[in-house]
N, C-alpha and C positions, 0 to 999 in steps of 0.2 A: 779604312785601315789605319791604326796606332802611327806606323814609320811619314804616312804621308806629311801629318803634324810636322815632324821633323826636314825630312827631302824629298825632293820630289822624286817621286818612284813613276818614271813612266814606262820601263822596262823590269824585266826581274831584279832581285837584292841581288845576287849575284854578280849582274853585270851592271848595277848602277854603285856598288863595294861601298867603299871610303869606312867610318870608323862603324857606322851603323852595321855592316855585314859584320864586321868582325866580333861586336858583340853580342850580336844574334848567333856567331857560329859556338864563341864561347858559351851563350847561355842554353845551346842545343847540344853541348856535347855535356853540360852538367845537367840537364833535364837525363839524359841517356846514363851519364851516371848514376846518378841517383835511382833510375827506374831498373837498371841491373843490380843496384843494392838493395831494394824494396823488394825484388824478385829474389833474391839469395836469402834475404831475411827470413821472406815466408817460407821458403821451402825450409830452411836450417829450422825453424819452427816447430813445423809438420814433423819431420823426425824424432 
C-alpha cells in the first residue's frame, strides 16, 4: 500500500487520521466531484 511509505498504518486511515486522512478525504471528495461533473457532461451531451 502507497500510505505505508509514509505512516504506519496498522489499523484503518480513519482511525490512524493525522494529515494523511485529511488529504485523502479531500482528494475523495474531488475524485466525487469531478465524477458528478463527468456524469452531467455526458448527459447535457446526449441531449
Amino acid at each position: 500500500m502507497i500510505l505505508s511509505l509514509f505512516l504506519d498504518v496498522s489499523g484503518s486511515l480513519a482511525a490512524t487520521g493525522g494529515p494523511v486522512a485529511s488529504v485523502a478525504l479531500a482528494g475523495m471528495m474531488v475524485v466525487t466531484l469531478l465524477g458528478s461533473w463527468g456524469a452531467l457532461w455526458i448527459v447535457i451531451r446526449w441531449r
